[in-house]
TORNUBA-45249 format. One record per residue: residue number from 1; chain; x, y, z of N, C-alpha, C in turn. Coordinates in pm, whole numbers, padded with zeros to 5 digits. Layout:
<atoms>
num=NUM&cadena=A&neast=X&nnorth=Y&nup=Z&caeast=X&canorth=Y&caup=Z&ceast=X&cnorth=Y&cup=Z
...
</atoms>
This chain:
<atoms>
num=1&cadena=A&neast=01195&nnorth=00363&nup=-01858&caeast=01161&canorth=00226&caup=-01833&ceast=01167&cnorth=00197&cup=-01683
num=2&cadena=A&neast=01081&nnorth=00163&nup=-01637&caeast=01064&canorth=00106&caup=-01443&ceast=01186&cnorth=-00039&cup=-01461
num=3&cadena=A&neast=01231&nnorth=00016&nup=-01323&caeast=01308&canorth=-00084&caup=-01271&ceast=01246&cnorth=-00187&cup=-01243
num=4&cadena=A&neast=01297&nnorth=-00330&nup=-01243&caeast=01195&canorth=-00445&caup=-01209&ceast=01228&cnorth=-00462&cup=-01076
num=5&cadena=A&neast=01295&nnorth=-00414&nup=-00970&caeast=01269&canorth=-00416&caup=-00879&ceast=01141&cnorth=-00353&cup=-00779
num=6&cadena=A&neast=01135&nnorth=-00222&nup=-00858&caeast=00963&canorth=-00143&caup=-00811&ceast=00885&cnorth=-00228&cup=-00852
num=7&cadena=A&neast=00847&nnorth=-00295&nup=-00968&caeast=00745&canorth=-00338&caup=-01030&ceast=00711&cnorth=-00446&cup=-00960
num=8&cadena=A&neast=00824&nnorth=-00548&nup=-00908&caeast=00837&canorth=-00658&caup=-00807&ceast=00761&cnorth=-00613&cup=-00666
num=9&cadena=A&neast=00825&nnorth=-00468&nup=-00596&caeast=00778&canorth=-00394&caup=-00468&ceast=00644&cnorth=-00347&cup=-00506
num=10&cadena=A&neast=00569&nnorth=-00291&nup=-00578&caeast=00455&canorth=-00260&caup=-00663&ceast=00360&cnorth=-00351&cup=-00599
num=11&cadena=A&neast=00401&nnorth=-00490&nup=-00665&caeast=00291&canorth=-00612&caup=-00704&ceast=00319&cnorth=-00654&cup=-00493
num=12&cadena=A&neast=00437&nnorth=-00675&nup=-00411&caeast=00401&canorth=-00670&caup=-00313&ceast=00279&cnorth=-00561&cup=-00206
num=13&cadena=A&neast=00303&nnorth=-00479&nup=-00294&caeast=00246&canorth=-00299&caup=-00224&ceast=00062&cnorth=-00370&cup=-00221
num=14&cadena=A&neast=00040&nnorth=-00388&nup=-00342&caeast=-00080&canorth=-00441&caup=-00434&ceast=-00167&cnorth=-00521&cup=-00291
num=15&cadena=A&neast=-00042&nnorth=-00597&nup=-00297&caeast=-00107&canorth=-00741&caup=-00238&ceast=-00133&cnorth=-00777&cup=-00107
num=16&cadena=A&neast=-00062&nnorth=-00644&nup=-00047&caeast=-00046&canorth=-00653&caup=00131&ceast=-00198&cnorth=-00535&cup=00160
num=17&cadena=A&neast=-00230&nnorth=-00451&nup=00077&caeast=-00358&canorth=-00409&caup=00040&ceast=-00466&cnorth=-00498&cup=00080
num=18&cadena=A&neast=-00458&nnorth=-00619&nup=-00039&caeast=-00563&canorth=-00705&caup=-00099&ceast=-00586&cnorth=-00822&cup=00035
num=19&cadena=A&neast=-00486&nnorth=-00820&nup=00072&caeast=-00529&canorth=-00943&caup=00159&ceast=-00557&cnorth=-00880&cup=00288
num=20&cadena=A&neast=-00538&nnorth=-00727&nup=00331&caeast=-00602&canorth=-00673&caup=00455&ceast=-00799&cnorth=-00624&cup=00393
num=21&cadena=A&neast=-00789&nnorth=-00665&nup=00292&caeast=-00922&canorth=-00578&caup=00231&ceast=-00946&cnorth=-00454&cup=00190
num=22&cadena=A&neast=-00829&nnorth=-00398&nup=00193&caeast=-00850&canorth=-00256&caup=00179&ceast=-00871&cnorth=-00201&cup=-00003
num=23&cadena=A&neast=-00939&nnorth=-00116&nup=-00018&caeast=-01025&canorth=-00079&caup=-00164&ceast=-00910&cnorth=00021&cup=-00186
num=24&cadena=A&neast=-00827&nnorth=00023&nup=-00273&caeast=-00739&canorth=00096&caup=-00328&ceast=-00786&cnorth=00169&cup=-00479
num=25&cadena=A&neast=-00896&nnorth=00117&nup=-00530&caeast=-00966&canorth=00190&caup=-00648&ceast=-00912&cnorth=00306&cup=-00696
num=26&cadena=A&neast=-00965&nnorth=00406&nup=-00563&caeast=-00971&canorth=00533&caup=-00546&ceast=-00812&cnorth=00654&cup=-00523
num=27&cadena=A&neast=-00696&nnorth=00477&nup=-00522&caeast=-00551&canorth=00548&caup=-00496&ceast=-00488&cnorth=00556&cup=-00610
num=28&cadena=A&neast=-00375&nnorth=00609&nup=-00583&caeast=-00273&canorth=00590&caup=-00691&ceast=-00132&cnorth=00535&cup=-00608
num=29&cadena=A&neast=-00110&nnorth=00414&nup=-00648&caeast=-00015&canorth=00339&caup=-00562&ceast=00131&cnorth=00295&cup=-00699
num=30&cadena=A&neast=00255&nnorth=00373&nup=-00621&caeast=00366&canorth=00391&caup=-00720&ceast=00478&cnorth=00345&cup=-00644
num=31&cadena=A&neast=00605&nnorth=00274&nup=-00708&caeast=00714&canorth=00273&caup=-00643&ceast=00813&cnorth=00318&cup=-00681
num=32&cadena=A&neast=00904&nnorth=00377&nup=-00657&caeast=01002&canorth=00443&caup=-00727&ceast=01144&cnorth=00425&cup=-00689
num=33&cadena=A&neast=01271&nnorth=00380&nup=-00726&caeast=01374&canorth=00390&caup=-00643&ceast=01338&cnorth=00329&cup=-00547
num=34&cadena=A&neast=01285&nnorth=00235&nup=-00481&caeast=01278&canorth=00170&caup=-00348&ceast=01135&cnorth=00224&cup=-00269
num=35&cadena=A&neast=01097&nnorth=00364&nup=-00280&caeast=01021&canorth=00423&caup=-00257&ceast=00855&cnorth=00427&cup=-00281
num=36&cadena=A&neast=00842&nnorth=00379&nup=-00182&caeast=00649&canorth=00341&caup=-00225&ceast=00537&cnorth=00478&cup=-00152
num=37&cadena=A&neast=00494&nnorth=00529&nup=-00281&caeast=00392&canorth=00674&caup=-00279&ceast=00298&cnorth=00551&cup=-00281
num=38&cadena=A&neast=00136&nnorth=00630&nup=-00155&caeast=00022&canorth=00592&caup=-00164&ceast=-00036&cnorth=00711&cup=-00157
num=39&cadena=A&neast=-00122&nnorth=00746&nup=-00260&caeast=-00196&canorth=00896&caup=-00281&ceast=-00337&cnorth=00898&cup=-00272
num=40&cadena=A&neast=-00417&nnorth=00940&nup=-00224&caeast=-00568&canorth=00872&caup=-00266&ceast=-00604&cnorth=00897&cup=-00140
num=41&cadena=A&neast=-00779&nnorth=00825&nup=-00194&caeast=-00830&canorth=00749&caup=-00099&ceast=-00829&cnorth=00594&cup=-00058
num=42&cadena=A&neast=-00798&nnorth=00567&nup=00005&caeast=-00815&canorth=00412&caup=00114&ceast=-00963&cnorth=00394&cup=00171
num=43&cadena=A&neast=-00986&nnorth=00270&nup=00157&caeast=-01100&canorth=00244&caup=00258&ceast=-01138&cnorth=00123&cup=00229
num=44&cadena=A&neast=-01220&nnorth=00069&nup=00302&caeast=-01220&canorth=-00081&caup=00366&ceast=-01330&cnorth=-00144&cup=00232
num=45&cadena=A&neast=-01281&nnorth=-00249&nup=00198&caeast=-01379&canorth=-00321&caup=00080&ceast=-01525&cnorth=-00340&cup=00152
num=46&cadena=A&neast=-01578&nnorth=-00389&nup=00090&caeast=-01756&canorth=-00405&caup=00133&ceast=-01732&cnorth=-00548&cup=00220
num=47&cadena=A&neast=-01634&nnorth=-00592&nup=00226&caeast=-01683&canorth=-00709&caup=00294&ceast=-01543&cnorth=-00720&cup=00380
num=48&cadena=A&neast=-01462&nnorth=-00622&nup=00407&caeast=-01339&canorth=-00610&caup=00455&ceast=-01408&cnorth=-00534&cup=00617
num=49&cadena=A&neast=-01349&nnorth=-00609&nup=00747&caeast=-01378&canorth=-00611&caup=00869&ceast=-01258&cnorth=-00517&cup=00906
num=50&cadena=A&neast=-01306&nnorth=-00463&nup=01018&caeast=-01236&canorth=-00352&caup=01087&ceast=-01177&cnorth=-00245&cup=01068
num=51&cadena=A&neast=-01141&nnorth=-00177&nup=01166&caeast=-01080&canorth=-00013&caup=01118&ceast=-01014&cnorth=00001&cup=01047
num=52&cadena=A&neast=-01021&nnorth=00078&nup=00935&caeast=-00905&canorth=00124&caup=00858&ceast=-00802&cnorth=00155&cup=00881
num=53&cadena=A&neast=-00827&nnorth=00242&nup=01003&caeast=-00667&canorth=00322&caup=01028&ceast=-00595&cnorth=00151&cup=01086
num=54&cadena=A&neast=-00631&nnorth=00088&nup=01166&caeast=-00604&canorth=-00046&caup=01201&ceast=-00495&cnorth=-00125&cup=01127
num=55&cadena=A&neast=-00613&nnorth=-00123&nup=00980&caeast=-00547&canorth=-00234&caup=00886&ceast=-00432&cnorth=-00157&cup=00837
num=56&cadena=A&neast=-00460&nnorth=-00028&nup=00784&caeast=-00371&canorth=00057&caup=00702&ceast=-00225&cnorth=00023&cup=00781
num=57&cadena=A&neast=-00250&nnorth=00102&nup=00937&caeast=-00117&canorth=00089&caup=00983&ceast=-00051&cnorth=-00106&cup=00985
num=58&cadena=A&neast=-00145&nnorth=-00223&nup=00943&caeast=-00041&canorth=-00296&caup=00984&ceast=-00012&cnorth=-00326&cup=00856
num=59&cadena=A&neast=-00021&nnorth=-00281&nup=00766&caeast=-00004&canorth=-00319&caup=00616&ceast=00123&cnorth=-00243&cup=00631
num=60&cadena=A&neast=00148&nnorth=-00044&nup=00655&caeast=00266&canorth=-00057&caup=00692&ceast=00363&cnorth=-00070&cup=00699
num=61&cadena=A&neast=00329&nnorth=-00147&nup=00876&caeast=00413&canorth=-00195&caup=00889&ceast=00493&cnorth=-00334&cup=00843
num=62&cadena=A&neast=00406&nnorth=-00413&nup=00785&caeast=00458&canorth=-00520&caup=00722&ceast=00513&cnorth=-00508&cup=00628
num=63&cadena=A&neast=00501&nnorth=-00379&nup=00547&caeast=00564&canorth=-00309&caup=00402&ceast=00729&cnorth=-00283&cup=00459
num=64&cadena=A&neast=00742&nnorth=-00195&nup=00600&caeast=00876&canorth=-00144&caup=00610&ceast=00935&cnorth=-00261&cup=00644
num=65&cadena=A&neast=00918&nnorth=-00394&nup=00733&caeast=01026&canorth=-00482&caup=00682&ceast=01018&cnorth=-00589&cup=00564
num=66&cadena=A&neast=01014&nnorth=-00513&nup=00456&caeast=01083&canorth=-00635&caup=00354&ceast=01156&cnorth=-00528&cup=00271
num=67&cadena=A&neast=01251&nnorth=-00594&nup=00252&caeast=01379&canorth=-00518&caup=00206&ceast=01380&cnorth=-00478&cup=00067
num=68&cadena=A&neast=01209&nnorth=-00479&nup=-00020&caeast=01237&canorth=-00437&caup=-00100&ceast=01227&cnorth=-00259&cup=-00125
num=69&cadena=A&neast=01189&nnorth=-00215&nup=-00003&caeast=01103&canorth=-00052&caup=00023&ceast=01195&cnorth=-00014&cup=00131
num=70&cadena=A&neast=01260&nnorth=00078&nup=00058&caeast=01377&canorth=00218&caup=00164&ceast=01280&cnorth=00287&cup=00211
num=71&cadena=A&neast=01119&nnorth=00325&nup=00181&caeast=01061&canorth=00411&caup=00258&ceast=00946&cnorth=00424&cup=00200
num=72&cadena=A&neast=00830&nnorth=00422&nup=00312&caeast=00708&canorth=00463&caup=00227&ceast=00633&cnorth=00614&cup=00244
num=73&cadena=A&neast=00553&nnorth=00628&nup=00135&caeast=00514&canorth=00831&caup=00175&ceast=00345&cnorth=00738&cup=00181
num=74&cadena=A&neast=00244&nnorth=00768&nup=00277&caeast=00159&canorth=00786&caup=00260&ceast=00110&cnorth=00924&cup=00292
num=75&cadena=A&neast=00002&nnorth=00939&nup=00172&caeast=-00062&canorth=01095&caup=00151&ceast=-00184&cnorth=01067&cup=00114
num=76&cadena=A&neast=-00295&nnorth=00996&nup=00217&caeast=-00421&canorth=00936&caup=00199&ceast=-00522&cnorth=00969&cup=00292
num=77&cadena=A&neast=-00597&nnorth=00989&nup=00230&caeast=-00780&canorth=01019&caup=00329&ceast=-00783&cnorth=00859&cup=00333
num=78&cadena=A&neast=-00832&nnorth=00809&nup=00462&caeast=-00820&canorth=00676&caup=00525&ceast=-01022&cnorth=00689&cup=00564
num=79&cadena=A&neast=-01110&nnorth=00635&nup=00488&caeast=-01237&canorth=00617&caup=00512&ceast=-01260&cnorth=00554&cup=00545
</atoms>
């Protein structure tokens, strides 16, 4: 059974995505123990402006301070 604290960090993970534009379709986005895996591909929605690597890194960084994520692994082709 998932802790409701991941599932809580999850739906943040989700959403710091959604509001940079970035198309997560193609990922597999997990939290575990505090721990947020992004596996996949990334890449910018059809109507989502600017560089990926850009957005990716400030998503991030906005991920490592909130205290619900001890650490994130990204392992992503960034298109």
């Amino acid at each position: 059974m998932s802790d409701i604290r991941d599932v809580h960090a999850l739906k943040h993970l989700r959403l710091e995505f959604l509001k940079r534009k970035i198309d997560t379709s193609m990922a597999d986005l997990r939290v575990s123990h505090g721990v947020a895996y992004i596996r996949g591909t990334l890449k910018m929605d059809s109507d989502g402006a600017g560089d990926i690597h850009d957005n990716v890194n400030h998503a991030m960084h906005a991920l490592k301070g909130r205290q619900e994520f001890r650490d994130i692994v990204l392992d992503a082709i960034l298109r």
